[in-house]
ZADO-1210 file (C-alpha; in nm, 4 decimals, padded with zeros to 6 digits):
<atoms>
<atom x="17.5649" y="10.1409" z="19.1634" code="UNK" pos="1"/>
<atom x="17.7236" y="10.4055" z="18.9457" code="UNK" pos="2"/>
<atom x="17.6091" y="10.5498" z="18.6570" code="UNK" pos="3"/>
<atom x="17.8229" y="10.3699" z="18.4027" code="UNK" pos="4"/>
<atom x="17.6726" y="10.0417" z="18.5699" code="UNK" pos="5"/>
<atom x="17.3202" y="10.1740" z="18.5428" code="UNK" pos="6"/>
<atom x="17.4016" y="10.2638" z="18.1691" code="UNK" pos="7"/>
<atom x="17.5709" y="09.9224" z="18.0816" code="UNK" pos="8"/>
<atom x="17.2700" y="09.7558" z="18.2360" code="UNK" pos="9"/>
<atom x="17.0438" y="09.9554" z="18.0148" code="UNK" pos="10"/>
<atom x="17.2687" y="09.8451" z="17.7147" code="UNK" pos="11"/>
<atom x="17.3095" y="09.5073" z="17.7583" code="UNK" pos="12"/>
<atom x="16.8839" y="09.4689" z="17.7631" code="UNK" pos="13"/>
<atom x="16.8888" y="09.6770" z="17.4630" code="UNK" pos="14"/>
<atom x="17.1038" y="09.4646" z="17.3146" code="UNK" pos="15"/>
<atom x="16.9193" y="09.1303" z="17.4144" code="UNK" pos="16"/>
<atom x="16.5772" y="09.3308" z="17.2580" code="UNK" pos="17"/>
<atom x="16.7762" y="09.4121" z="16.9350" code="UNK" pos="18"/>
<atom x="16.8729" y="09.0166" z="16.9419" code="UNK" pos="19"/>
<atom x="16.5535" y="08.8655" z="17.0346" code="UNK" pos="20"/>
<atom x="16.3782" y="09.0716" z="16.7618" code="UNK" pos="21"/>
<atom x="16.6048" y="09.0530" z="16.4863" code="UNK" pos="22"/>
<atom x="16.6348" y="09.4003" z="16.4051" code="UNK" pos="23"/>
<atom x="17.0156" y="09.3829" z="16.3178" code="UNK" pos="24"/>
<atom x="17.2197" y="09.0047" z="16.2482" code="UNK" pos="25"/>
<atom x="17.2935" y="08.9044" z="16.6497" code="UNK" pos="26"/>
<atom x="17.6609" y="08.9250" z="16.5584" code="UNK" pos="27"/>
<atom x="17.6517" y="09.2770" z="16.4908" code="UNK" pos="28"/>
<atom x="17.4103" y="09.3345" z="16.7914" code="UNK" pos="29"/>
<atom x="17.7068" y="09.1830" z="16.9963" code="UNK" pos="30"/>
<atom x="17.9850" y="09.3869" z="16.8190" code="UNK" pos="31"/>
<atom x="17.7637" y="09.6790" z="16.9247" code="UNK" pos="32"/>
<atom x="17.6845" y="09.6239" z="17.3204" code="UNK" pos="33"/>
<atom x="18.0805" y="09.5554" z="17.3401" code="UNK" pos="34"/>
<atom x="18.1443" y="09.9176" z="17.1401" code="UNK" pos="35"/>
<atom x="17.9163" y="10.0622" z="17.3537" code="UNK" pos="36"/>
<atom x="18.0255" y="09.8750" z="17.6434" code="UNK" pos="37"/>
<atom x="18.4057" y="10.0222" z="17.5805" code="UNK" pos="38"/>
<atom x="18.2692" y="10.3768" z="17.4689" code="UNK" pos="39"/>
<atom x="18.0902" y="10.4210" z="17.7948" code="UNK" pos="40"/>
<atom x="18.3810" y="10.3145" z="17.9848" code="UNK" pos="41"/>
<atom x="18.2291" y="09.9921" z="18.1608" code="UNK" pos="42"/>
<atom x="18.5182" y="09.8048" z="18.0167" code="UNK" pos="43"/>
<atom x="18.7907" y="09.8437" z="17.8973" code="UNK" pos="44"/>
<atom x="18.9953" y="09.7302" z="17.5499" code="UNK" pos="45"/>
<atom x="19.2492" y="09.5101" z="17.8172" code="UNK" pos="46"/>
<atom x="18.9466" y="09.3553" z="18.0105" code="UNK" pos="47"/>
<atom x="18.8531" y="09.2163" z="17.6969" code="UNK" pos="48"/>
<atom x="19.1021" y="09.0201" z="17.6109" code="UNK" pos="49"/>
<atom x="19.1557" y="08.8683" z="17.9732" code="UNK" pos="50"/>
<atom x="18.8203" y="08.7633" z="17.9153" code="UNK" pos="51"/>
<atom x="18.9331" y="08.5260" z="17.6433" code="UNK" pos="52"/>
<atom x="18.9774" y="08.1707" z="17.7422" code="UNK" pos="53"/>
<atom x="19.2924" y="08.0707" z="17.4774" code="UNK" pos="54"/>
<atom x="19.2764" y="07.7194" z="17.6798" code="UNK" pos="55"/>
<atom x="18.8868" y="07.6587" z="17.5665" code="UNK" pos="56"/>
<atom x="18.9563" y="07.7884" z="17.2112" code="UNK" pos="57"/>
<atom x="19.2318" y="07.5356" z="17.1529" code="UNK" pos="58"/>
<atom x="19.0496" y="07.2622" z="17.2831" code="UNK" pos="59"/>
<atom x="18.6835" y="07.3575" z="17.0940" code="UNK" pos="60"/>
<atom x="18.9941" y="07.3881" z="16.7843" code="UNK" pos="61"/>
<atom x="19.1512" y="07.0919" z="16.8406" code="UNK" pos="62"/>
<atom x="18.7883" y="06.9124" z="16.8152" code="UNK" pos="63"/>
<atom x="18.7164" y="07.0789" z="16.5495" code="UNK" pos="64"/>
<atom x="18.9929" y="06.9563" z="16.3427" code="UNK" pos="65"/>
<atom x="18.9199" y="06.6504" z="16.4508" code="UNK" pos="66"/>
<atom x="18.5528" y="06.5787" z="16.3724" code="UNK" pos="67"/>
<atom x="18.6616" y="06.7802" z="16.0565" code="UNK" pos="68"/>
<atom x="18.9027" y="06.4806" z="15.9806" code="UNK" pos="69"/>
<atom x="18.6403" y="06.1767" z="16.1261" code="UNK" pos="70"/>
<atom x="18.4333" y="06.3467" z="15.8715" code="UNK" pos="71"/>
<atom x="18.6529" y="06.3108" z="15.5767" code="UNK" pos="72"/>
<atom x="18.7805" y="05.9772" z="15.6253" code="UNK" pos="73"/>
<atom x="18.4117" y="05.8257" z="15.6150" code="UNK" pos="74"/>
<atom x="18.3996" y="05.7463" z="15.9875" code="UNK" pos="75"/>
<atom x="18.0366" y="05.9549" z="16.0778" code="UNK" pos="76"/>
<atom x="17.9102" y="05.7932" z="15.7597" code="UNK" pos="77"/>
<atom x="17.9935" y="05.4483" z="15.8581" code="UNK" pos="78"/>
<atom x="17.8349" y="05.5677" z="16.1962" code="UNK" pos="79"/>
<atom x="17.5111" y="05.6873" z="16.0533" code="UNK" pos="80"/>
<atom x="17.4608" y="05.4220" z="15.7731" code="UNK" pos="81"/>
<atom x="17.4914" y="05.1477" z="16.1389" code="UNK" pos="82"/>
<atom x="17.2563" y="05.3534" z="16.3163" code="UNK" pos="83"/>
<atom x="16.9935" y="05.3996" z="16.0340" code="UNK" pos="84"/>
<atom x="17.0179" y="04.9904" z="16.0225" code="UNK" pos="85"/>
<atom x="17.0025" y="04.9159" z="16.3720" code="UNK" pos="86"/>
<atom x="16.7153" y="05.1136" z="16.4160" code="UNK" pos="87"/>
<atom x="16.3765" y="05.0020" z="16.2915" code="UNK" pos="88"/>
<atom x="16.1256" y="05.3091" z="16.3580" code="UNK" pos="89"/>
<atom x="16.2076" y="05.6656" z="16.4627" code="UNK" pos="90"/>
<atom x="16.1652" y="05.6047" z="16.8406" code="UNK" pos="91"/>
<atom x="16.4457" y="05.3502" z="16.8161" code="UNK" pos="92"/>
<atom x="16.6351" y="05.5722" z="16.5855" code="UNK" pos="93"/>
<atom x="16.5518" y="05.8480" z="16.8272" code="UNK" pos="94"/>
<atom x="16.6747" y="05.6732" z="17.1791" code="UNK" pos="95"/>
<atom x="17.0172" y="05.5182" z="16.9415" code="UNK" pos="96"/>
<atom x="17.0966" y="05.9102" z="16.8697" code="UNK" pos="97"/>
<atom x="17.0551" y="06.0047" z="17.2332" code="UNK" pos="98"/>
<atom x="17.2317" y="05.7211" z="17.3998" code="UNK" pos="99"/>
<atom x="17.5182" y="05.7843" z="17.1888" code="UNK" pos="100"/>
<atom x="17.5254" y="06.1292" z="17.2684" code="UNK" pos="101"/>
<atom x="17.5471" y="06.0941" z="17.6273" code="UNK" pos="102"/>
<atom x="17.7672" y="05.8184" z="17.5666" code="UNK" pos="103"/>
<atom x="17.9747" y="06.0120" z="17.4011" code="UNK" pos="104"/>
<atom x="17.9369" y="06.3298" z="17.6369" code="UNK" pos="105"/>
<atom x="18.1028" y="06.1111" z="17.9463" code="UNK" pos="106"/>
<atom x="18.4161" y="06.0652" z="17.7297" code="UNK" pos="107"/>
<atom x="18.4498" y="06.4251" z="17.5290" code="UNK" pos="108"/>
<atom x="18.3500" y="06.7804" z="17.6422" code="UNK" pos="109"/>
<atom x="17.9679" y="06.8445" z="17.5634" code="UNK" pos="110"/>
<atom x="18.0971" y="07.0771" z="17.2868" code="UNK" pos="111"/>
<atom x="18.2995" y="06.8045" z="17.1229" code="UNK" pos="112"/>
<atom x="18.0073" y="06.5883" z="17.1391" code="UNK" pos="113"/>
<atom x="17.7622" y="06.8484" z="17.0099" code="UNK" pos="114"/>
<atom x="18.0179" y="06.8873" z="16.6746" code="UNK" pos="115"/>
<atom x="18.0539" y="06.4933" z="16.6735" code="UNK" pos="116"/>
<atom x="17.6912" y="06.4268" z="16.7187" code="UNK" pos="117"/>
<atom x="17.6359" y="06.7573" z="16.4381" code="UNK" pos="118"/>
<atom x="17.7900" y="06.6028" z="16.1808" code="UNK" pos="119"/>
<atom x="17.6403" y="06.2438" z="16.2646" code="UNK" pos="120"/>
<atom x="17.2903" y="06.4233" z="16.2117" code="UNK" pos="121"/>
<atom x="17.3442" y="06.5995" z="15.9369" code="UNK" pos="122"/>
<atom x="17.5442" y="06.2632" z="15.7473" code="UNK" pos="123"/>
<atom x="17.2358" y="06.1265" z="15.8230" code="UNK" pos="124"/>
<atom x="17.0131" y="06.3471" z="15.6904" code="UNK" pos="125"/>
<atom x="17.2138" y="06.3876" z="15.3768" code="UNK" pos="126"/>
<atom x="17.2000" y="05.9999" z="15.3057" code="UNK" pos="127"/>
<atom x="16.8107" y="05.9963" z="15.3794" code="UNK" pos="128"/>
<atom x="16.7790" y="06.2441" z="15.0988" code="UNK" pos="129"/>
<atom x="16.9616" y="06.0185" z="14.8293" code="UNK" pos="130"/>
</atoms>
């Protein structure tokens, strides 16, 4: 090991200290271990951006958009109001929510079922309130 791997492994548990006890907002924790990471020379400003999956950001945007428009057009609604029935106590509300999730995980990515299943819960929780 070299130094500037020594000194990037002292960094990056500094950094996961700063983040675990909330000293500074974990995004600008982040923004600092990857100045740090550059100033030190451990990586460089190129190596960064290969590190950027484009392919995985168009897909998580591409879900996105579309939960954003299930959402508007009343479809998670419809969804949660035909849980909420067909459920009777919160153990069958419970195993409903989970089934569907891993329903739904065998057919999306598990990030487009975590937004899908997101914006089920909180539909749901927003018509338990009214």
């Amino acid at each position: 090991m070299n130094a500037a791997q020594i000194l990037a492994g002292i960094v990056f548990v500094i950094i996961f200290i700063l983040i675990g006890i909330e000293v500074i907002h974990r995004t600008y924790a982040a923004l600092l271990g990857a100045f740090i990471f550059v100033f030190i020379g451990a990586i460089t400003p190129e190596d960064i951006l290969h590190f950027i999956d484009l392919e995985i950001l168009a897909v998580v945007f591409g879900l996105f958009l579309l939960v954003r428009g299930a959402e508007r057009s009343g479809l998670f609604q419809l969804l949660a109001v035909q849980i909420m029935r067909a459920s009777g106590s919160p153990i069958v509300f419970a195993v409903i929510l989970l089934t569907f999730a891993f329903i739904l995980a065998l057919f999306v990515s598990n990030i487009g079922a975590m937004l899908i299943m997101a914006s089920i819960t909180i539909t749901m929780a927003r018509s338990l309130d009214d």
